[in-house]
C-alpha positions as CSV (number, residue, x, y, z in Angstrom):
1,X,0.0,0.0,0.0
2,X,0.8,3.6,-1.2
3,X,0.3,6.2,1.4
4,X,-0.6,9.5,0.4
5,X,0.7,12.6,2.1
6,X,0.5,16.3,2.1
7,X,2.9,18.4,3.5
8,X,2.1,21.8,5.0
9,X,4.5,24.2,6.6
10,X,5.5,27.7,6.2
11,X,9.2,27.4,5.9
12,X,9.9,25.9,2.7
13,X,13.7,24.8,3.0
14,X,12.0,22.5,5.8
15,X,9.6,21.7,3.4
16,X,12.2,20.4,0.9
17,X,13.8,18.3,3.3
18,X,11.4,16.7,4.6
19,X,9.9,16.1,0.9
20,X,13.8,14.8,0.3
21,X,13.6,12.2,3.1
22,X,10.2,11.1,2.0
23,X,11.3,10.2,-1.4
24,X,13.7,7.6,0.0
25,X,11.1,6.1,1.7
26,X,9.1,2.9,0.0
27,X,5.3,3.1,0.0
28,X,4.8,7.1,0.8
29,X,3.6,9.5,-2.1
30,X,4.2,12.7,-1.5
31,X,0.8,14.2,-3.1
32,X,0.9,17.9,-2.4
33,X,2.9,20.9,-0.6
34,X,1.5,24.2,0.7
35,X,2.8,26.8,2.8
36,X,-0.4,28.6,4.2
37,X,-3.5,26.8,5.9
38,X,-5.7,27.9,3.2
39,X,-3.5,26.3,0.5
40,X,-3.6,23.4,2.5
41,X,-7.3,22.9,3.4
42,X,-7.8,23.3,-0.5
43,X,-5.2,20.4,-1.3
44,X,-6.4,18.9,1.2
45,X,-10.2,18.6,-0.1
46,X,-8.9,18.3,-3.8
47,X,-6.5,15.7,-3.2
48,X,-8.0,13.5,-0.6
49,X,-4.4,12.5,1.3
50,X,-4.2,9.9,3.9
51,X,-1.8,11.9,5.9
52,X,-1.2,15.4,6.6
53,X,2.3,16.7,8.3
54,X,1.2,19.8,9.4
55,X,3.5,22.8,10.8
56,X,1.9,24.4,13.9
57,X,3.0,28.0,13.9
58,X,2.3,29.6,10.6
59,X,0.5,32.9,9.3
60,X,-2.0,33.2,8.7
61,X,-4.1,30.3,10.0
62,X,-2.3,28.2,12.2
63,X,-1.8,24.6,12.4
64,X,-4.6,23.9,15.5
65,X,-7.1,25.6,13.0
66,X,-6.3,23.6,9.8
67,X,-5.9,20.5,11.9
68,X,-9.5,21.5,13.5
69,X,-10.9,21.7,9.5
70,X,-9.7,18.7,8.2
71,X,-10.9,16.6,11.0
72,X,-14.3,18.1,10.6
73,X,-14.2,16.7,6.9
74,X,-16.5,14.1,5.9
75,X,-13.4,12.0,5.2
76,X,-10.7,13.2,7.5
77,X,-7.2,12.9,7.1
78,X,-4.9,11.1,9.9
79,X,-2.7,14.4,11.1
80,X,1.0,14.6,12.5
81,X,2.2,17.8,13.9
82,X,5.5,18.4,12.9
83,X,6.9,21.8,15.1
84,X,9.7,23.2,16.6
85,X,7.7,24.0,19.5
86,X,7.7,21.3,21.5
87,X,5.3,22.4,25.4
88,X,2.7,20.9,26.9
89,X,0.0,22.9,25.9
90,X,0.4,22.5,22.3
91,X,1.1,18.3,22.6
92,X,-2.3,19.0,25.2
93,X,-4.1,21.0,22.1
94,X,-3.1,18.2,19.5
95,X,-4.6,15.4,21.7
96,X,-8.1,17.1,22.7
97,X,-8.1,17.4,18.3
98,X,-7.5,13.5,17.7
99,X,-4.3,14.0,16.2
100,X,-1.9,11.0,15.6
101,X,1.2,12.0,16.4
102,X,3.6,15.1,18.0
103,X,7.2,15.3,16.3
104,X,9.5,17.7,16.6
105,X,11.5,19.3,13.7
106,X,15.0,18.4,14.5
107,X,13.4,14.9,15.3
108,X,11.6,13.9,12.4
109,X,13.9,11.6,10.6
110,X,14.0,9.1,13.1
111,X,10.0,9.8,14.8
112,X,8.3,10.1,11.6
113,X,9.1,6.3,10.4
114,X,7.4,4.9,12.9
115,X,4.1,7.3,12.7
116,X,3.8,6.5,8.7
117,X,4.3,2.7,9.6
118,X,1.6,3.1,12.1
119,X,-0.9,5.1,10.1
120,X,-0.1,2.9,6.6
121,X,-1.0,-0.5,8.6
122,X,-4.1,1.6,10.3
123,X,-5.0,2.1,6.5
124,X,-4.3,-1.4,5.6
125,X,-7.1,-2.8,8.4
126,X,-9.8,-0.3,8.4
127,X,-12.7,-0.7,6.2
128,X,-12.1,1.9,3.0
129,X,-12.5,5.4,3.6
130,X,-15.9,6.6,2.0
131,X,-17.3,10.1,2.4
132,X,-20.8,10.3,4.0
133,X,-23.3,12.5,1.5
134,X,-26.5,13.0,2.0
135,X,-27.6,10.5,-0.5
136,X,-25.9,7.5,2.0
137,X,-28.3,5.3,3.0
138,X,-27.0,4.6,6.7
């Protein structure tokens, strides 16, 4: 299995590398980058990722508000905060909004592995993600 992520962050030489170290990695498609939260909640609708890395700290619209929007999407994205601000309240913030994982920036090749393993065998042994309209029959 393929999974599909969209990068979001505001500092784009981050943003490279971390696009970098995903291309090495087997089964990860890098679908989409934006560097605002509006970008990224229009990706994010047009390109139906699995996963969304997601800055905190941007202009704008920061990442607590995206990360609020996506989950409130009829097929919502797993999320993984990637920040350089690393307290309590913002790890506190991220667990109250179901997010999947907390990883720091100078952290990330060695913490994000493991979250993309978790989240791509989470895909593998769900049911398939459908979006709810209001045509579903429930």
């Amino acid at each position: 299995m393929t999974i599909r992520i969209l990068l979001v962050d505001d500092n784009r030489t981050f943003l490279t590398a971390v696009n970098n170290f995903l291309l090495t990695l087997s089964g990860v498609e890098v679908v989409g980058q934006a560097y605002t939260g509006k970008t990224a909640l229009a990706l994010a609708a047009k390109l139906a990722p699995d996963l969304v890395l997601l800055d905190i700290v941007m202009p704008e619209m920061n990442g607590l508000e995206v990360a609020a929007a996506l989950r409130a999407m009829a097929t919502p994205p797993y999320i993984v905060f990637l920040s350089m601000h690393d307290s309590e309240s913002y790890r506190a913030a991220a667990r109250e909004l179901g997010i999947w994982g907390y990883v720091g920036k100078g952290d990330f090749v060695l913490d994000l592995i493991p979250l993309i393993e978790s989240i791509t065998h989470e895909l593998e042994t769900r049911p398939a993600r459908h979006p709810v309209s209001a045509g579903t029959p429930l």
